[in-house]
Backbone of each chain as ProteinMPNN parsed JSONL, in Angstrom:
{"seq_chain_A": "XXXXXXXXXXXXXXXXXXXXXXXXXXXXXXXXXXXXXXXXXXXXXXXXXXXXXXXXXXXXXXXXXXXXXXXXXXXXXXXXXXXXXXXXXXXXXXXXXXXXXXX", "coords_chain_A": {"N_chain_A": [[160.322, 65.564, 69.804], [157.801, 65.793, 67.132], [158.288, 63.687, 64.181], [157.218, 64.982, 61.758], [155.53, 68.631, 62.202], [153.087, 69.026, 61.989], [150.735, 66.348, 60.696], [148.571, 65.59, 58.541], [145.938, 63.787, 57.745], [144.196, 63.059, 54.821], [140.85, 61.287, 54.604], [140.981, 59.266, 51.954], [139.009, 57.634, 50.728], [137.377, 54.95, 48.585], [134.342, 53.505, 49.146], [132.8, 50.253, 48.168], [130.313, 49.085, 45.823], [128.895, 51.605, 45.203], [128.702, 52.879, 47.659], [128.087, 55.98, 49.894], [131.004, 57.882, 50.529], [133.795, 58.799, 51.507], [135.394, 59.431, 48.851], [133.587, 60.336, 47.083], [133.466, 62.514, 47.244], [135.333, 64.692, 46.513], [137.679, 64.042, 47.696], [140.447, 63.492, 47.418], [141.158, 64.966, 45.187], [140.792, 67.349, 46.748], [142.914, 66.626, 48.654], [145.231, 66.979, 47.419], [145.198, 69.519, 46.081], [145.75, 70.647, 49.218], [148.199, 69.434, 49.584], [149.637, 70.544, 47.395], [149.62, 73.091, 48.034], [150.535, 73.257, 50.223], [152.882, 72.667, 49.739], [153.931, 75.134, 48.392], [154.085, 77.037, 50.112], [156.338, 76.465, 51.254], [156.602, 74.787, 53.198], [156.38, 72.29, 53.761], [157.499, 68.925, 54.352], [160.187, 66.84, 56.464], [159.702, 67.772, 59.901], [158.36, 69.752, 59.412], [155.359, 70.457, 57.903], [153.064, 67.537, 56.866], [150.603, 65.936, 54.177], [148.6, 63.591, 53.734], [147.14, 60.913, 51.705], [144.82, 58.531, 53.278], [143.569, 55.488, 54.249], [139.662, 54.412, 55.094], [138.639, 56.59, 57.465], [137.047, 55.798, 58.968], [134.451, 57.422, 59.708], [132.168, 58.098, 58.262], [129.873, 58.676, 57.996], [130.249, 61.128, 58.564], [131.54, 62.899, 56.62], [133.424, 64.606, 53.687], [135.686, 63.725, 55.713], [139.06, 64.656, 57.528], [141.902, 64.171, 59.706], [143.679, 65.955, 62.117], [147.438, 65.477, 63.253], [149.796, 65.96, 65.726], [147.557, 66.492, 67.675], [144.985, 65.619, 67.209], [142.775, 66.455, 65.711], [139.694, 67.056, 64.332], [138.118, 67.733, 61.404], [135.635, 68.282, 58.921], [134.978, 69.537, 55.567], [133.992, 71.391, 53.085], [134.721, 72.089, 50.644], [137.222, 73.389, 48.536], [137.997, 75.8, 49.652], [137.326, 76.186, 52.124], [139.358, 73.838, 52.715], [141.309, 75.405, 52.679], [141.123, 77.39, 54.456], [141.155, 75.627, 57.138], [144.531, 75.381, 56.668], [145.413, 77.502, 56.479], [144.422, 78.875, 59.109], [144.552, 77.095, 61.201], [146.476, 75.446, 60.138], [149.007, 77.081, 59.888], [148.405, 79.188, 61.041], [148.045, 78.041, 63.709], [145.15, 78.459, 65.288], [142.501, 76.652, 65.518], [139.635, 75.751, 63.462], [137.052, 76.573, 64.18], [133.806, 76.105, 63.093], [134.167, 74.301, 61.257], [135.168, 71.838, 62.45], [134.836, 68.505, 63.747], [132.848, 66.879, 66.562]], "CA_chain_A": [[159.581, 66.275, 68.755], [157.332, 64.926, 66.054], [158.887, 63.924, 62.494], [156.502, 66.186, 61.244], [155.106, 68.977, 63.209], [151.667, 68.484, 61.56], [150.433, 65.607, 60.212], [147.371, 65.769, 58.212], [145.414, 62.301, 56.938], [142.368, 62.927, 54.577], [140.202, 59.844, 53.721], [140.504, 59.399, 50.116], [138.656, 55.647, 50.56], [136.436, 54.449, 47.912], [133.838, 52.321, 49.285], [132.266, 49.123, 47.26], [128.447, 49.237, 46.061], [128.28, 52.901, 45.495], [127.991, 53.418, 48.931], [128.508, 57.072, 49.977], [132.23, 58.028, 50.87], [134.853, 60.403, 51.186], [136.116, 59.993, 47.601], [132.637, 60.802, 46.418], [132.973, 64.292, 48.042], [136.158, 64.764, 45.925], [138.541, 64.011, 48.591], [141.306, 63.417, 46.548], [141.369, 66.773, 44.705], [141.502, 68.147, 48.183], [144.772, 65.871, 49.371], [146.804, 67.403, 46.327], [145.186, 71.045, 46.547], [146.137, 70.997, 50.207], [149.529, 68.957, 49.649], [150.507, 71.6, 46.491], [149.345, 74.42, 48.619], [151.727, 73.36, 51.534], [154.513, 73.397, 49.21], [154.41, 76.436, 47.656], [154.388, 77.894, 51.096], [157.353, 76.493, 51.938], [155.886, 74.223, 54.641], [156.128, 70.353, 53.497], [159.284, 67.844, 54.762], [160.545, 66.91, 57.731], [160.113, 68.849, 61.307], [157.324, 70.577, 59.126], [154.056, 69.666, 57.782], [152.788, 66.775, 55.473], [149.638, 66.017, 53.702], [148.572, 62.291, 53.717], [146.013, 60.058, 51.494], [144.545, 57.382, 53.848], [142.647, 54.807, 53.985], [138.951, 54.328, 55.434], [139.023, 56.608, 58.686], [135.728, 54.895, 60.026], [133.619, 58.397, 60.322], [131.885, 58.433, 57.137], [128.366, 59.707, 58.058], [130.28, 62.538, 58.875], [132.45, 62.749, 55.651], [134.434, 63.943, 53.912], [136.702, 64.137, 57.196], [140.505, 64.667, 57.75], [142.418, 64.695, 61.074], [145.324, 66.601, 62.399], [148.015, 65.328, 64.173], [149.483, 65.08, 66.742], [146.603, 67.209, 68.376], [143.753, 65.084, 67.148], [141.987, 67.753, 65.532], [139.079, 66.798, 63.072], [137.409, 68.633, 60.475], [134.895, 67.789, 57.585], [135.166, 70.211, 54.767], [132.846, 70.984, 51.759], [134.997, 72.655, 48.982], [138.523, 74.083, 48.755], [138.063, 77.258, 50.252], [136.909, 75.462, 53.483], [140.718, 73.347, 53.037], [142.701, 76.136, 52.54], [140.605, 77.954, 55.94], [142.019, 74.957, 57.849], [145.697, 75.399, 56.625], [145.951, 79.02, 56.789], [144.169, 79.463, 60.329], [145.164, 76.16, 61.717], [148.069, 74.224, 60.537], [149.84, 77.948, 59.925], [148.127, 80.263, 62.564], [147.704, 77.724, 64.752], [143.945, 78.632, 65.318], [141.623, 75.746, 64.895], [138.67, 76.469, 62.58], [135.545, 76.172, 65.01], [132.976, 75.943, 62.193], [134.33, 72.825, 60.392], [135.402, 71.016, 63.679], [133.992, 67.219, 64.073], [132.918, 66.497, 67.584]], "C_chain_A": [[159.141, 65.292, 67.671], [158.385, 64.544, 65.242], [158.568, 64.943, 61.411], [155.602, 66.978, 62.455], [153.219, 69.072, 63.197], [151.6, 67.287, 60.739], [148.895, 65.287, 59.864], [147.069, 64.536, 57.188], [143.829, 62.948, 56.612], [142.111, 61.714, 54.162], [139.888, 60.207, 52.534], [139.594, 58.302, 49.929], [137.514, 55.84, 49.53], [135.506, 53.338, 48.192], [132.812, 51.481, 47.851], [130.547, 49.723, 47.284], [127.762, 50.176, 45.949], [127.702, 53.33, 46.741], [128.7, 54.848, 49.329], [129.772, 56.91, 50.675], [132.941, 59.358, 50.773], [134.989, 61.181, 49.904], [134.973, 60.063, 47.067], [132.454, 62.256, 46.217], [134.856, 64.681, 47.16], [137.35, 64.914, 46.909], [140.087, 64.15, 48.336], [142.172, 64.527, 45.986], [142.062, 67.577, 45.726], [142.701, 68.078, 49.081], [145.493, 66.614, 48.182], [146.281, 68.779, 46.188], [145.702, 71.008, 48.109], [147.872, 70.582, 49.851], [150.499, 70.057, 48.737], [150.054, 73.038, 47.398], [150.994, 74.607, 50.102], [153.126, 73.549, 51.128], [154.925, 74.334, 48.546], [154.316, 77.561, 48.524], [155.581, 77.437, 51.663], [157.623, 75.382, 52.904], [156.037, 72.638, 55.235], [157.551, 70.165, 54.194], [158.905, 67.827, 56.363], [160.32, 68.016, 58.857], [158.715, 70.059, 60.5], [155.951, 70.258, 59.077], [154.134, 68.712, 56.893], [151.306, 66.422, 55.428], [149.688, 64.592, 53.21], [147.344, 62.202, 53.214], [146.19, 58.896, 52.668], [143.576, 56.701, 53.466], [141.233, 54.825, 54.926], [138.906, 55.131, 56.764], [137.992, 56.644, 59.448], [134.935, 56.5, 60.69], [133.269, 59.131, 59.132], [130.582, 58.696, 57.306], [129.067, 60.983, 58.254], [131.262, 63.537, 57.663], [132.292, 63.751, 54.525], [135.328, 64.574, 55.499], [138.266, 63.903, 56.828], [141.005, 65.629, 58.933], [143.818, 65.244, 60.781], [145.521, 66.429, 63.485], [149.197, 65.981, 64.644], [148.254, 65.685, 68.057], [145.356, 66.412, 68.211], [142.895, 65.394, 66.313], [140.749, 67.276, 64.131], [138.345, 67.318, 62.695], [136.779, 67.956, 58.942], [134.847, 69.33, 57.025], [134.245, 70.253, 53.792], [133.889, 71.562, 50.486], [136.551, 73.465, 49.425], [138.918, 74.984, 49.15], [138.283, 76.66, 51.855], [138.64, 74.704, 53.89], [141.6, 74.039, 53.51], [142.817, 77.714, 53.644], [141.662, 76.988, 56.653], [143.688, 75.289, 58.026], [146.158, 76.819, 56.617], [145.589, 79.624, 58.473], [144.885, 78.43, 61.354], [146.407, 75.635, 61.283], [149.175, 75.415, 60.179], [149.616, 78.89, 60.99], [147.876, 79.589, 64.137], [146.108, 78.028, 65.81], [143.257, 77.49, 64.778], [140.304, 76.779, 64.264], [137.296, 75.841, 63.02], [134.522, 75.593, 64.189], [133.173, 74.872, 61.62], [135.077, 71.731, 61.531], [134.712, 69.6, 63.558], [134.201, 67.509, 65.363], [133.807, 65.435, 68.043]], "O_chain_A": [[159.765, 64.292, 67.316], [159.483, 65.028, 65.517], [159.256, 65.508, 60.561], [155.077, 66.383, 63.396], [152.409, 69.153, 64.12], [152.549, 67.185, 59.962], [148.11, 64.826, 60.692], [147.687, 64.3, 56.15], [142.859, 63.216, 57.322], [142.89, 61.053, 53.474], [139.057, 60.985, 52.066], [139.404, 58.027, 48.744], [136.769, 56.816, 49.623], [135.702, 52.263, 47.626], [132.303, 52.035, 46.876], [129.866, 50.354, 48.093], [126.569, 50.237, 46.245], [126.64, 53.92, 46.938], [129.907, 54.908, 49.094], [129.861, 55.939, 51.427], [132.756, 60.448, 50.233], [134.894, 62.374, 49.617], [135.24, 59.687, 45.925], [131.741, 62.944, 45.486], [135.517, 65.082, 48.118], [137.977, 65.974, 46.873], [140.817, 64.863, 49.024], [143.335, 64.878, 46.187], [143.142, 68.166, 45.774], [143.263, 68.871, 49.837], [146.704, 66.691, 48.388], [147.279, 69.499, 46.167], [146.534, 71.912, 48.032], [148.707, 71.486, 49.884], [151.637, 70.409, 49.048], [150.501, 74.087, 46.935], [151.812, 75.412, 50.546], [154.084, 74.135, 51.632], [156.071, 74.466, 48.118], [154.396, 78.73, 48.149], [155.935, 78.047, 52.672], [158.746, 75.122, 53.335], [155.925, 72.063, 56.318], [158.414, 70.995, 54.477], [158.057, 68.327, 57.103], [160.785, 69.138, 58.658], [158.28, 71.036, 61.11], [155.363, 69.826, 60.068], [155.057, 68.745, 56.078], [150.67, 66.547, 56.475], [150.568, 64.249, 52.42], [146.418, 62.875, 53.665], [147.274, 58.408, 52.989], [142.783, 57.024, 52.582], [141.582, 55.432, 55.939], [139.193, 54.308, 57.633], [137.898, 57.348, 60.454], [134.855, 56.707, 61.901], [133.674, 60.249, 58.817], [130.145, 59.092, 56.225], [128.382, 61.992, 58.085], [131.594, 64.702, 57.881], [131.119, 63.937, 54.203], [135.395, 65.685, 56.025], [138.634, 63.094, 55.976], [140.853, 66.821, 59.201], [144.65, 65.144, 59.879], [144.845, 66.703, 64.477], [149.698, 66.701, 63.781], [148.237, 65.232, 69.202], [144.571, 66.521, 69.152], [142.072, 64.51, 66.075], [141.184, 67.224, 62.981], [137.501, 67.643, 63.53], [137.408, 67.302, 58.11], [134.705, 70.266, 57.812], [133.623, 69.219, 53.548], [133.556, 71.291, 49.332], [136.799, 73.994, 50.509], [140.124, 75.228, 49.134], [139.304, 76.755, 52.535], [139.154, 74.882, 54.995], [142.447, 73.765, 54.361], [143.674, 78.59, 53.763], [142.83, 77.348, 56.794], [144.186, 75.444, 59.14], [147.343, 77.116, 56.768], [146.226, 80.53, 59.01], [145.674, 78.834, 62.208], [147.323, 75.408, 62.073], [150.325, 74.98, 60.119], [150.502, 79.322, 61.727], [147.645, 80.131, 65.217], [146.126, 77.764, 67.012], [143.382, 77.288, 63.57], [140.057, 77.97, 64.456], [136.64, 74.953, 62.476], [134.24, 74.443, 64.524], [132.118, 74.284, 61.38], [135.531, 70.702, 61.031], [133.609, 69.816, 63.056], [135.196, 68.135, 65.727], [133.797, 65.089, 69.225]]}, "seq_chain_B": "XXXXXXXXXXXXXXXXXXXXXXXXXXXXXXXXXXXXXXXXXXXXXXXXXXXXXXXXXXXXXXXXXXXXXXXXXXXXXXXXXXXXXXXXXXXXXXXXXXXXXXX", "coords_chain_B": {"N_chain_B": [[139.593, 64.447, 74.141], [140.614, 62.81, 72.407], [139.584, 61.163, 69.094], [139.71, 58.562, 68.678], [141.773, 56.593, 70.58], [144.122, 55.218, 70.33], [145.482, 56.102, 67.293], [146.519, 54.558, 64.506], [148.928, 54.338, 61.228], [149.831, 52.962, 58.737], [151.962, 52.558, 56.111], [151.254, 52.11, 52.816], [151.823, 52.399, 50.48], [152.166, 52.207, 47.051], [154.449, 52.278, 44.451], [155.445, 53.829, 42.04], [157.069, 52.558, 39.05], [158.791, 50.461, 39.744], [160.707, 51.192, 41.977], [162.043, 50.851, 45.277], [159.462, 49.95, 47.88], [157.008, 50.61, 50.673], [154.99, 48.842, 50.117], [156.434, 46.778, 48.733], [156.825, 45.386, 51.094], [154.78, 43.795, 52.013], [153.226, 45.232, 53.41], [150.32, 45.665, 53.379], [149.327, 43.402, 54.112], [150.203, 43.118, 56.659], [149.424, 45.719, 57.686], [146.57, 44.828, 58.164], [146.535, 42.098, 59.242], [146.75, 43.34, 61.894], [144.836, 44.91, 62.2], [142.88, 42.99, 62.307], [143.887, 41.805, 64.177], [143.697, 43.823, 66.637], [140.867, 44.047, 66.455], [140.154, 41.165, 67.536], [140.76, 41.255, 69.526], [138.985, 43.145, 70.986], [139.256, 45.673, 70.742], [138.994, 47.574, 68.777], [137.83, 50.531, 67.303], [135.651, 53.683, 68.244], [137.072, 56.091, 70.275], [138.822, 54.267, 71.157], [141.682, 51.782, 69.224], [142.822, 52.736, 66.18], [143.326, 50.98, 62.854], [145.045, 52.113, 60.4], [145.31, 52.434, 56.488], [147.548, 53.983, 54.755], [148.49, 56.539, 52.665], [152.001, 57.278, 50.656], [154.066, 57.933, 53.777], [156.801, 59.194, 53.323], [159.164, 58.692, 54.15], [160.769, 56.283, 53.118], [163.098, 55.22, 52.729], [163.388, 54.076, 55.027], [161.526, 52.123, 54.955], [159.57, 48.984, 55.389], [157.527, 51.25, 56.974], [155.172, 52.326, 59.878], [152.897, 54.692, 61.806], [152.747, 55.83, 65.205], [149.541, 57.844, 66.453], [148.154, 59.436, 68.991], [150.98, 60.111, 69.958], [152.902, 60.13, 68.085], [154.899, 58.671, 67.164], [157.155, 56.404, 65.875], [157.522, 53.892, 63.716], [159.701, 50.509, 62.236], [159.398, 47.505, 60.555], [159.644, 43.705, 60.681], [158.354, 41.491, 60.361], [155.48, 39.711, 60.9], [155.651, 39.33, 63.556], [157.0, 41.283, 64.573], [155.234, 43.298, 64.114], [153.221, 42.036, 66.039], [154.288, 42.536, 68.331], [154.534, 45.206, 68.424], [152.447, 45.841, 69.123], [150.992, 44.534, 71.238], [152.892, 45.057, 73.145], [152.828, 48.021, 73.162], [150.747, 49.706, 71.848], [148.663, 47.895, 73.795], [150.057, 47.659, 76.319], [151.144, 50.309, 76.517], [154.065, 50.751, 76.552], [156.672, 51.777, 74.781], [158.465, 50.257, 71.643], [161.7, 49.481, 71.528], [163.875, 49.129, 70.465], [162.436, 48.377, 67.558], [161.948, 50.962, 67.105], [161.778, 54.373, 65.422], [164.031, 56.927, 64.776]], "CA_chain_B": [[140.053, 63.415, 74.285], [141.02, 61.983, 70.613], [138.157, 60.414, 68.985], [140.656, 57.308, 69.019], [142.814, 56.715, 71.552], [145.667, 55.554, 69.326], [145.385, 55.917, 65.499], [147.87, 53.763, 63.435], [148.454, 54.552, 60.252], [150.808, 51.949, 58.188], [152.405, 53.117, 54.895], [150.918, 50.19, 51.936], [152.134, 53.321, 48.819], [153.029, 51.284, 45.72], [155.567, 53.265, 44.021], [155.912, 53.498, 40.298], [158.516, 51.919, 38.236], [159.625, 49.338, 40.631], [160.857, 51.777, 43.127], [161.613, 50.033, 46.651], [158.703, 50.799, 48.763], [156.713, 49.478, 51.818], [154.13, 47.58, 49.643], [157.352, 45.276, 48.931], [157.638, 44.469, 52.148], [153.939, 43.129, 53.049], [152.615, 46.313, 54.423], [149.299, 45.33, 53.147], [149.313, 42.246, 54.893], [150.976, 43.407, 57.969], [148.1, 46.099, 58.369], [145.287, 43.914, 57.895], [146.953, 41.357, 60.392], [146.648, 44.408, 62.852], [143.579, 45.02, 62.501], [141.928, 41.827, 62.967], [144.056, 41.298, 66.37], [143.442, 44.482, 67.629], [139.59, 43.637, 66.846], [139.753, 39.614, 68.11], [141.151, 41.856, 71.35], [137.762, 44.121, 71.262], [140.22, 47.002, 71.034], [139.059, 48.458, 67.654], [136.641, 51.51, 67.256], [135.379, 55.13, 68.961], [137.896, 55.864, 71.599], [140.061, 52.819, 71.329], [142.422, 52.032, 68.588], [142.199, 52.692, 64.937], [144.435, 50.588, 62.203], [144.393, 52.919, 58.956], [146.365, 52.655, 55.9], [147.925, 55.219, 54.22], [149.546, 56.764, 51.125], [153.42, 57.549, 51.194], [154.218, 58.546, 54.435], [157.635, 60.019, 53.193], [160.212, 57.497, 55.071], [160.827, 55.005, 52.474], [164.211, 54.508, 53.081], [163.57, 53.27, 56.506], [160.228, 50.911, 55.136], [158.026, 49.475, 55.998], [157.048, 52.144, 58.378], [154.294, 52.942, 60.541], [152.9, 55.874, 62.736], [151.018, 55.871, 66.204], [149.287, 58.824, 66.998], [148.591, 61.01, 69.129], [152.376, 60.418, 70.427], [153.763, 60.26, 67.168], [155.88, 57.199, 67.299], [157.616, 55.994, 64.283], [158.111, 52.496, 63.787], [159.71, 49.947, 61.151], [158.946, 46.134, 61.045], [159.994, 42.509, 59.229], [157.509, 40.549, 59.942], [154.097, 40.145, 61.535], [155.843, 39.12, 65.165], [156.91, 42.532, 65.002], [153.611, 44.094, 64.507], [152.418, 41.845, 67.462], [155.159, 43.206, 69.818], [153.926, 46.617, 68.897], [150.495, 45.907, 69.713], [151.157, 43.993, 72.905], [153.684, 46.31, 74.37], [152.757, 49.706, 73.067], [149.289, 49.618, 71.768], [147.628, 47.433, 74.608], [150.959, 47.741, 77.739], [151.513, 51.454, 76.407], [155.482, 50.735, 76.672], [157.349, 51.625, 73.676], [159.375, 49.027, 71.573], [162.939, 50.976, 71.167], [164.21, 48.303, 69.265], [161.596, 48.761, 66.245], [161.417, 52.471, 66.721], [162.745, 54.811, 64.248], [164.525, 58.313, 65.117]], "C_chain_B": [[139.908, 62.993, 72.773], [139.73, 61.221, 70.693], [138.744, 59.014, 68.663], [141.846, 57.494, 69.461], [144.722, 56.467, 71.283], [144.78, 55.241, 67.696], [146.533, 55.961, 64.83], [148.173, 53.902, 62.022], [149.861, 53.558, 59.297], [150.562, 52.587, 56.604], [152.039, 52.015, 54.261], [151.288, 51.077, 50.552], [152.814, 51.939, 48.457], [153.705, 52.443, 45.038], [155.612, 52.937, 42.638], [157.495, 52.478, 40.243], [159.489, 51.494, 38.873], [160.511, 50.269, 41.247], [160.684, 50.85, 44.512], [160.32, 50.773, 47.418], [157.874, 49.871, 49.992], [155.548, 48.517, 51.03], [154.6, 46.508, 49.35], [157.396, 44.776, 49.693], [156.241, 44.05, 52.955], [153.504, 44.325, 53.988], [151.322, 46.278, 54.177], [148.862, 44.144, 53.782], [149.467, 41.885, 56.504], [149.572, 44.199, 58.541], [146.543, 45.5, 58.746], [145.305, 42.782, 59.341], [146.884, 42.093, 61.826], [145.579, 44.245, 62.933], [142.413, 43.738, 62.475], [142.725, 41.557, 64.35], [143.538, 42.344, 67.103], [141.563, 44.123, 67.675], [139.22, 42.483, 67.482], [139.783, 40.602, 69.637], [139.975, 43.028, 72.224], [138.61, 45.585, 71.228], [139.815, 48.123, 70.124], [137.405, 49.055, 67.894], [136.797, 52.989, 67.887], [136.29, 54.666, 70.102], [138.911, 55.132, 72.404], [141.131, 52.93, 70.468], [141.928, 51.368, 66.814], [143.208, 52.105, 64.19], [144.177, 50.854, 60.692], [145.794, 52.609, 57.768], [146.341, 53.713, 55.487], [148.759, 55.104, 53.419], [150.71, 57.088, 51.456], [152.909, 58.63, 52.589], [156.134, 59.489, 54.413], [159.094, 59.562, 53.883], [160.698, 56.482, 54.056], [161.904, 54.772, 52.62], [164.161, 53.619, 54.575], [162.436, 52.473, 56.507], [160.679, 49.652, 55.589], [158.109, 50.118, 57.316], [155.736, 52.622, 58.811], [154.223, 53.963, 61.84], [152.261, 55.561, 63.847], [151.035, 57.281, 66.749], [148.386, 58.841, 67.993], [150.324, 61.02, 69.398], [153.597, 60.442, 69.232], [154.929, 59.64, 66.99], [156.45, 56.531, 66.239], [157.97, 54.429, 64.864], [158.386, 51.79, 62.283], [159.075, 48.528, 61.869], [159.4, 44.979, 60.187], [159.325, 42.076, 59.317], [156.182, 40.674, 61.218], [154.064, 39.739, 63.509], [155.923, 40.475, 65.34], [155.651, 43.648, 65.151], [153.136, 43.566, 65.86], [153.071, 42.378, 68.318], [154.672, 44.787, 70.03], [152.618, 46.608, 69.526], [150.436, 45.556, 71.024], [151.592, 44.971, 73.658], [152.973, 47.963, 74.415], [151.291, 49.957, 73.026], [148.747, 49.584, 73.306], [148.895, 47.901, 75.985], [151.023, 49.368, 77.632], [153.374, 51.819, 76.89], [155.76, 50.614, 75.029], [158.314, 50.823, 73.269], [160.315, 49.33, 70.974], [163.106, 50.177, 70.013], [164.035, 48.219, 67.672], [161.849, 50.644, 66.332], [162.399, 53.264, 65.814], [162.803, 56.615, 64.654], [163.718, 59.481, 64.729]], "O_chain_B": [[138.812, 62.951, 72.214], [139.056, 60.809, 71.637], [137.847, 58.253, 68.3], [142.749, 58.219, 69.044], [145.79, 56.968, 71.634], [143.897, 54.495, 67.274], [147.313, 56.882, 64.587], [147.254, 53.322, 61.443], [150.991, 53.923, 59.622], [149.519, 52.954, 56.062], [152.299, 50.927, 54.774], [151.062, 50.493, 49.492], [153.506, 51.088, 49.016], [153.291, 53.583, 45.248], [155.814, 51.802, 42.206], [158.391, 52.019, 40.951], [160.672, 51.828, 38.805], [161.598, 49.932, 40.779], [159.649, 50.275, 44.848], [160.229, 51.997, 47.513], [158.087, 48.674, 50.184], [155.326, 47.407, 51.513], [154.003, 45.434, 49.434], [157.887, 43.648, 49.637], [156.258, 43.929, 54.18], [153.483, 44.236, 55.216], [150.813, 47.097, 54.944], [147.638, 44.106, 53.912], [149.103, 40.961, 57.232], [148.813, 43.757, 59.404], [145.693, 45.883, 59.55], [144.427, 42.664, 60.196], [146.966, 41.406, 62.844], [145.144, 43.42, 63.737], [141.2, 43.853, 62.652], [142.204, 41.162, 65.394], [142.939, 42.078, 68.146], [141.0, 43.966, 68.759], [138.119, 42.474, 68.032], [138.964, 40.578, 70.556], [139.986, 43.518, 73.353], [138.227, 46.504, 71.951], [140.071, 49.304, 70.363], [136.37, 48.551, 68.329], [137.921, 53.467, 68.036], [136.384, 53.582, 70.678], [139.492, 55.204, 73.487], [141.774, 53.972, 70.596], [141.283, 50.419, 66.368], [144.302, 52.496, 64.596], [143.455, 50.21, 59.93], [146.978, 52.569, 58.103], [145.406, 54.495, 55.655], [149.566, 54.197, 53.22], [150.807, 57.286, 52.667], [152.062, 59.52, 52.663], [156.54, 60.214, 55.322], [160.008, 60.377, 54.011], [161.188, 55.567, 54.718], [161.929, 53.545, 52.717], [164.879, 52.693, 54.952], [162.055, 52.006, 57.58], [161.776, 49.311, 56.03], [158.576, 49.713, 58.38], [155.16, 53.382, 58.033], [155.112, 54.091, 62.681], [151.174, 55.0, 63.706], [151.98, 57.853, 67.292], [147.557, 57.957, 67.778], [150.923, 62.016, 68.993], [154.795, 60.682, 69.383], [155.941, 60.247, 66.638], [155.542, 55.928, 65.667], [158.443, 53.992, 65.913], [157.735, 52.128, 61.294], [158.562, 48.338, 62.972], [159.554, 45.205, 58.987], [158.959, 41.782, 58.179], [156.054, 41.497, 62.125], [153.168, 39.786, 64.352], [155.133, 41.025, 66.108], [155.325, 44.475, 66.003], [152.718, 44.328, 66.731], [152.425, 42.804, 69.275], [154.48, 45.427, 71.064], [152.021, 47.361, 70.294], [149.864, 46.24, 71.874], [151.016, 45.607, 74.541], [152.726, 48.735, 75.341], [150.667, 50.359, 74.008], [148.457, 50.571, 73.982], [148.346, 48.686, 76.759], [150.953, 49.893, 78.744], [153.793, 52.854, 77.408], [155.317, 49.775, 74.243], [159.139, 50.473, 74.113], [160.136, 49.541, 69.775], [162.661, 50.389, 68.885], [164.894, 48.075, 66.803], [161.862, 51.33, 65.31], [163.542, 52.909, 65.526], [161.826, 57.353, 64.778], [164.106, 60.617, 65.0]]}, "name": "protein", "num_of_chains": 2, "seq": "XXXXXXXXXXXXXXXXXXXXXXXXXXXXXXXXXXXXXXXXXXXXXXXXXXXXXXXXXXXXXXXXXXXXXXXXXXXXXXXXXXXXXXXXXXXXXXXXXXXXXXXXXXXXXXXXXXXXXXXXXXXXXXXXXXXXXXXXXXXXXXXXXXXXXXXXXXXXXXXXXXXXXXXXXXXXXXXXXXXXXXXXXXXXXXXXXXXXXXXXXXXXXX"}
């Protein structure tokens, strides 16, 4: 069994040059609304879920993006409603969320 | 099929107020050293293997630690032989390296 049974990495990355990025799309915001959302369900630690800043995850035309593991699962998001779809259909109902899917 | 075949994600959190953490121990250095071998090795990109950092992964007693997903593999490390053994064996042989691995 995992360490965690989800493991969720959003790109917070800031690229150089003002070049478009994750953390333009307020990525950030969205790692600590999802991360305080998971713990006031109960959900965070060990054998459960966790909610990870990363670095650069090389699929920034398609951005912002954040995967879920250990399934793979990737989803670009526009606004906190859209986050807190993911974590209520998927990383609690176990339902992925077709509509915000990456190929 | 994962849109990378393994995705690595190495803990580099700095920790307030001199707190032990894996940025003491060269986890910034260590990942970086990854990811130029796995690229000298043509390995890095779509469908291959990705070498990401990341914010606390929640382990710090057992730093520096890194993840490989999809199989969800915990690993520690001292120095940058050990990163190559992961990469050789596990990464590129797909044999796990017990020795490094972490419960």
């Amino acid at each position: 069994m995992s360490y965690f049974e989800k493991h969720v990495f959003f790109c917070t990355n800031q690229r150089p040059n003002n070049e478009s990025c994750c953390a333009d799309c307020h990525a950030s915001a969205a790692h600590a609304h999802a991360k305080e959302r998971i713990k006031k369900l109960g959900l965070n630690g060990q054998g459960k879920i966790r909610m990870n800043k990363a670095g650069c995850l090389d699929r920034c035309d398609e951005g912002p993006v954040m995967v879920v593991y250990p399934e793979g699962v990737w989803y670009t998001y526009v606004d906190i409603s859209d986050v807190d779809e993911i974590i209520d259909s998927h990383l609690v109902g176990g339902e992925i969320v077709e509509r915000l899917r990456l190929p």
